[in-house]
VOGU-3710 file (C-alpha; in Angstrom, 3 decimals, decimal comma):
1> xxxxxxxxxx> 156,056/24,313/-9,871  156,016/22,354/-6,592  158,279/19,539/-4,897  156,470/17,168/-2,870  160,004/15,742/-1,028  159,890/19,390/0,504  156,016/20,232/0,558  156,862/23,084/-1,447  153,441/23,906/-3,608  151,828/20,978/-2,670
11> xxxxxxxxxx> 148,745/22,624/-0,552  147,432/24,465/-3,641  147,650/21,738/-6,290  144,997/19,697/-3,380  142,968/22,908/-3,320  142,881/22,822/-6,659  142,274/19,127/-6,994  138,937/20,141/-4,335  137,660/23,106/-6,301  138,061/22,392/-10,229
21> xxxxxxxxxx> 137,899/18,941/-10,349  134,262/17,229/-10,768  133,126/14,964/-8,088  131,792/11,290/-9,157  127,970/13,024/-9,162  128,748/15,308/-11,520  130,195/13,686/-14,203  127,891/11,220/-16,580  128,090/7,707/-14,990  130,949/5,194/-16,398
31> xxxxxxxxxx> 130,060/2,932/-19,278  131,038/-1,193/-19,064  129,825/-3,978/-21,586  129,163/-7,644/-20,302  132,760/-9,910/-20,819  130,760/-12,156/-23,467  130,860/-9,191/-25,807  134,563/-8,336/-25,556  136,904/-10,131/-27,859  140,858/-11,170/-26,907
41> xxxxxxxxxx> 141,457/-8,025/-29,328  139,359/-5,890/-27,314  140,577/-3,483/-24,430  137,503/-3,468/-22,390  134,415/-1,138/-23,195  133,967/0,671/-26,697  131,696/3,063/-28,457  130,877/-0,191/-30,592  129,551/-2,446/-27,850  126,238/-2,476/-26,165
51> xxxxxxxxxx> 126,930/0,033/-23,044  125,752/-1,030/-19,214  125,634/2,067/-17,304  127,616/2,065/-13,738  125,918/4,894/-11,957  127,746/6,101/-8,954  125,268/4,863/-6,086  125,749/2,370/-3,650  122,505/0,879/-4,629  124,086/0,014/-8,272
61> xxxxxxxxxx> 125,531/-2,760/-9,311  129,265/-3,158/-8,420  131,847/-1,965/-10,977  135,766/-1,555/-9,624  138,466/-0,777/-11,797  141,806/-2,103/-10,126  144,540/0,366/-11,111  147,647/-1,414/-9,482  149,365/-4,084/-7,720  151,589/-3,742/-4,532
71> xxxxxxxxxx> 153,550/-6,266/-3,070  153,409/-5,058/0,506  155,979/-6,256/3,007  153,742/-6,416/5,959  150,382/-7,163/4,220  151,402/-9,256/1,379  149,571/-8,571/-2,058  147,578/-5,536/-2,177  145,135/-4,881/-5,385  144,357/-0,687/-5,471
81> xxxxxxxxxx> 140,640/-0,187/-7,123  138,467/2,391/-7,751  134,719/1,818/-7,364  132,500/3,092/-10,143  129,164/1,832/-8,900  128,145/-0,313/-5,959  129,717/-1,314/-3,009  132,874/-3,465/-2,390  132,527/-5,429/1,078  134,841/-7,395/2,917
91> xxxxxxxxxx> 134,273/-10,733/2,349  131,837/-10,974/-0,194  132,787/-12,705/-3,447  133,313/-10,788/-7,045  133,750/-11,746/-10,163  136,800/-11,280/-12,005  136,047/-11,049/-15,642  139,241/-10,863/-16,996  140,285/-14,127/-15,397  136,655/-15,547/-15,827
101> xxxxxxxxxx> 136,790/-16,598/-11,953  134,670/-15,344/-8,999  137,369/-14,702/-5,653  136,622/-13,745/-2,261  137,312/-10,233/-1,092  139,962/-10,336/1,813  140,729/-7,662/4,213  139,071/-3,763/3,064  141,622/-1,071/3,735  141,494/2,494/3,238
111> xxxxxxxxxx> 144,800/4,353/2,528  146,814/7,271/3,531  150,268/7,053/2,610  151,985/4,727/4,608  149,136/4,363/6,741  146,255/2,131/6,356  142,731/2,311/8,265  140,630/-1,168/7,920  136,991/-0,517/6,787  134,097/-3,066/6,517
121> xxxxxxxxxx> 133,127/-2,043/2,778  134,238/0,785/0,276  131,778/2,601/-1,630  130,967/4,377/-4,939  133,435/7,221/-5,891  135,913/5,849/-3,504  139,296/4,289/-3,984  140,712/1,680/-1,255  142,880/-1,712/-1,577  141,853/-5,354/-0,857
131> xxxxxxxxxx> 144,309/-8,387/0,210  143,181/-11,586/-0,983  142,498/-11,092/-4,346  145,359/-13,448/-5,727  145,162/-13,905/-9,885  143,970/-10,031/-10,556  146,481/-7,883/-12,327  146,292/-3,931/-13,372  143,155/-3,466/-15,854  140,882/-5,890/-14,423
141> xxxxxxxxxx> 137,407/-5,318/-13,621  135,614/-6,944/-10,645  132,157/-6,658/-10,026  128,771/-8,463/-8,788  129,078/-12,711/-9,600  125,390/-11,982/-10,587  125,793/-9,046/-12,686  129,281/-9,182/-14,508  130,615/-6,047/-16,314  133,617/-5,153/-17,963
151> xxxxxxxxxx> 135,242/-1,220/-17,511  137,282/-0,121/-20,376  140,964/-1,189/-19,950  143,997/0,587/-19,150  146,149/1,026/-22,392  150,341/0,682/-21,414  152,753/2,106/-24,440  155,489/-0,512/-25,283  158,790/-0,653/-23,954  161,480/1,404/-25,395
161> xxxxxxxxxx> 164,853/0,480/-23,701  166,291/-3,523/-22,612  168,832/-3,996/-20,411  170,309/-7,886/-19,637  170,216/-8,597/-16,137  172,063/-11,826/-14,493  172,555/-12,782/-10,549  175,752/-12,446/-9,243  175,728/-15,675/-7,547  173,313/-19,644/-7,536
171> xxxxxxxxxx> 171,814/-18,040/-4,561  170,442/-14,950/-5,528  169,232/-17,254/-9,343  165,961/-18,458/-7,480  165,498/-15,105/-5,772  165,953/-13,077/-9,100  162,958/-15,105/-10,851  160,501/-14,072/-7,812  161,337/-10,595/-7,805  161,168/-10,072/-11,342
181> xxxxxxxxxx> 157,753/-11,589/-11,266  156,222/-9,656/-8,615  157,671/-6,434/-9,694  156,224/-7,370/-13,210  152,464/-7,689/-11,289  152,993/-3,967/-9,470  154,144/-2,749/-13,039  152,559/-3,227/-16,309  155,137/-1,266/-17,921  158,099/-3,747/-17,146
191> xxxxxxxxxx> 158,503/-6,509/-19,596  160,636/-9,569/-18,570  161,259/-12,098/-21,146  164,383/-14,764/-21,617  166,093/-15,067/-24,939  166,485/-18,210/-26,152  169,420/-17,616/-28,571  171,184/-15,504/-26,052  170,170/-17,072/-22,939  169,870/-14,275/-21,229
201> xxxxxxxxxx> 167,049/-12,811/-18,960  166,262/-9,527/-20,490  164,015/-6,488/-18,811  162,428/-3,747/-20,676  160,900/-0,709/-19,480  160,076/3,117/-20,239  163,768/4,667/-20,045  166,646/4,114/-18,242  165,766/5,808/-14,999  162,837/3,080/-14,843
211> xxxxxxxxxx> 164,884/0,131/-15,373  167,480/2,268/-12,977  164,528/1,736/-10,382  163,608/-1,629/-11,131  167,703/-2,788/-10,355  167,963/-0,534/-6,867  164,567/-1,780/-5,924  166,362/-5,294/-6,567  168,520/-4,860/-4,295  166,750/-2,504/-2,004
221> xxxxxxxxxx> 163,432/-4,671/-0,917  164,417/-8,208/-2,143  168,434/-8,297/-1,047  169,212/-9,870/-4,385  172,255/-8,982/-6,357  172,397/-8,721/-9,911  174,540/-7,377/-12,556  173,175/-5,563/-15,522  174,196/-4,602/-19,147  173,399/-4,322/-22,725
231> xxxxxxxxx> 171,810/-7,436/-24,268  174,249/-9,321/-26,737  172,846/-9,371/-30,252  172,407/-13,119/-32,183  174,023/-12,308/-35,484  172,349/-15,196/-37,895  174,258/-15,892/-41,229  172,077/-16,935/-44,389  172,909/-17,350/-47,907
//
């Protein structure tokens, strides 16, 4: 058991992390296919493909996995990856297969908690965040223009719970849209869709204590106010 708001058990769990967990050389290297052999239906690398092995060296050819999206206040739009193979360096270009474009690697930073160290590149085995890369999403694979590779994807369950959500006022109607949006990018989990028959914008998540989140964090980082409730139900006669 162990509480990180009150570093209680937290010191063992990273000296555990340190002595049973393998390190990137010790495990067999990550397997990607090339995008032309993965299908819409397809998440990403399988058994069934032809395999392109990412070994973990710098001198490889680059495979990064980006894990998630932050909308930072002070930075803007921060992509978090995980390099399999090569070397991501700041300002080089990569090639985004899912989006089947090549972007430009912005600013390289390295971080620690709320703190953030700017590096010139980020190697194999190590995780770090880029600014700049604007159309990449959780899932996505980037690697070398020359050399594109797809990682396997990142499987999200469906949501399980809807709540209707409104603004309270015409101000907050523009600002509700944008927020909704970019907390959609940071979460794959959070479904936003508008019912037609309803007319009402609906979010879905994983429970209520998610969608809880999703309204203080509403409020909390983009100062808009909304009200929530149950979605109304379109009850269709027929004969």
């Amino acid at each position: 058991c162990g509480s990180s708001l009150h570093n209680k058990g937290v010191q063992p769990l990273l000296d555990a992390i340190i002595d049973y967990l393998p390190s990137p050389l010790q495990v067999p290297p990550m397997i990607a296919v090339h995008p032309d052999s993965v299908t819409s239906e397809s998440d990403g690398a399988g058994p069934e493909q032809a395999g392109i092995e990412c070994p973990p060296r710098e001198d490889a050819h680059l495979a990064a996995l980006i894990f998630k999206i932050q909308t930072d206040p002070y930075m803007g739009r921060l992509a978090y990856f995980r390099v399999y193979s090569g070397v991501v360096r700041s300002g080089s270009r990569v090639y985004n297969a899912g989006k089947r474009k090549v972007e430009r690697v912005g600013t390289l930073v390295r971080m620690y908690a709320d703190r953030r160290e700017q590096v010139d590149e980020i190697a194999a085995g190590d995780i770090g965040a880029v600014l700049g890369l604007k159309e990449a999403i959780t899932g996505e694979t980037i690697s070398d223009p020359d050399q594109p590779v797809v990682l396997e994807r990142i499987s999200f369950p469906a949501p399980v719970v809807e709540l209707a959500i409104s603004p309270s006022s015409k101000a907050d109607q523009d600002k509700l849209g944008t927020a909704l949006r970019r907390l959609g990018e940071e979460d794959p989990t959070l479904r936003v869709r508008h019912d037609g028959q309803t007319n009402e914008i609906v979010i879905a998540g994983m429970g209520e204590l998610h969608l809880e989140v999703v309204v203080d964090r509403l409020h909390r980082e983009f100062k808009v106010e909304a009200q929530v409730g149950q979605p109304q139900v379109a009850y269709c006669e027929t004969i």
